[in-house]
C-alpha positions as CSV (number, residue, x, y, z in Angstrom):
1,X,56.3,102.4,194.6
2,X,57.1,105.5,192.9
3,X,60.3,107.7,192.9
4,X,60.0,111.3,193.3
5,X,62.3,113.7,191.9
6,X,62.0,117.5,192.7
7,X,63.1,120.3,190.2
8,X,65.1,123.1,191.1
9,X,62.1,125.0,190.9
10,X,60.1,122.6,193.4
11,X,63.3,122.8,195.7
12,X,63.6,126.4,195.9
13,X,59.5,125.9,196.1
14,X,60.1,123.5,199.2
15,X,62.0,126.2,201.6
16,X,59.1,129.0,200.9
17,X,56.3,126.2,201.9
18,X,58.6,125.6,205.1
19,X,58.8,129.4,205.5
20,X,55.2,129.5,205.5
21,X,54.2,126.9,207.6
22,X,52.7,124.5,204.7
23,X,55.9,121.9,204.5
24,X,54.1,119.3,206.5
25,X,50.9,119.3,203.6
26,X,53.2,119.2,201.0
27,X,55.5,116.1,202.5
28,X,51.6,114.6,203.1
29,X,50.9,114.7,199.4
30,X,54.6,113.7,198.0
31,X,53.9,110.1,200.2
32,X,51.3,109.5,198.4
33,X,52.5,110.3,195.2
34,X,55.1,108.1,196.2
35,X,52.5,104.9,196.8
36,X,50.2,105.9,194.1
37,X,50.2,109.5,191.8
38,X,46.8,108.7,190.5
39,X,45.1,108.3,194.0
40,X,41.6,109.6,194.4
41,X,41.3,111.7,197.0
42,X,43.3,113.6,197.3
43,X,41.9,114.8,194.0
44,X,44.3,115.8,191.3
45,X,43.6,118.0,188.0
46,X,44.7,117.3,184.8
47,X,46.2,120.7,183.2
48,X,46.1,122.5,180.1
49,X,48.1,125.0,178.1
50,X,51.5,125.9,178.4
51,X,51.1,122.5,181.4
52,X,50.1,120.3,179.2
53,X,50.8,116.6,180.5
54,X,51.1,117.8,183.8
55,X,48.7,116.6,187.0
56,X,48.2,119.3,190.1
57,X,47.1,119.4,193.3
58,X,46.0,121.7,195.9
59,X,48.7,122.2,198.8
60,X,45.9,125.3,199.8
61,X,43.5,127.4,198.5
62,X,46.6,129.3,196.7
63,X,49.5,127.0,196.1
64,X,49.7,123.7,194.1
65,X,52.1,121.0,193.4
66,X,52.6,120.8,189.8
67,X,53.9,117.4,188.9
68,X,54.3,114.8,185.9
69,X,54.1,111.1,185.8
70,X,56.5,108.6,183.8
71,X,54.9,105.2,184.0
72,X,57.6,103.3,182.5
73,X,60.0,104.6,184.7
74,X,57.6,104.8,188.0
75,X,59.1,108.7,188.3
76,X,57.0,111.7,189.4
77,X,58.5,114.6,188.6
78,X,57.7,117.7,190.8
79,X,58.5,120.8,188.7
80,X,56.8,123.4,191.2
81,X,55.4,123.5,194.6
82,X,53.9,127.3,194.8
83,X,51.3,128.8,193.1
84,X,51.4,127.9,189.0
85,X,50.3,131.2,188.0
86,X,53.0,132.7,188.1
């Protein structure tokens, strides 16, 4: 079991995504970060750039959960929930 811990970011990302009706998806995709962040599907992608050494998935076609796994630690990091090109 892993322990989740949201950014300010991700937390100011959480009330648009309840705004817009997508809290439930996200909530669906934090459990099962919470059992296993490298669980295939959902399928994650590995990102590049400025992201580098962090992991996304798709909450929609727009928005993604950007996030970062400590192993040692068992800690997933959520640093956004919205869209990461912004």
């Amino acid at each position: 079991m892993y322990e989740v811990k949201l950014s300010k970011r991700a937390q100011k990302d959480l009330q648009k995504l309840k705004q817009s009706g997508l809290s439930k998806k996200a909530k669906s995709l934090v459990d099962i970060m919470k059992e296993n962040p490298w669980q295939n599907p959902p399928p994650y992608e590995k990102l590049v750039g400025d992201l580098n050494g962090f992991y996304s998935r798709r909450i929609n076609v727009q928005h993604r959960l950007v996030y970062k796994v400590f192993e040692e630690d068992k800690v997933v990091a959520i640093y956004s929930m919205w869209t990461h090109y912004e």
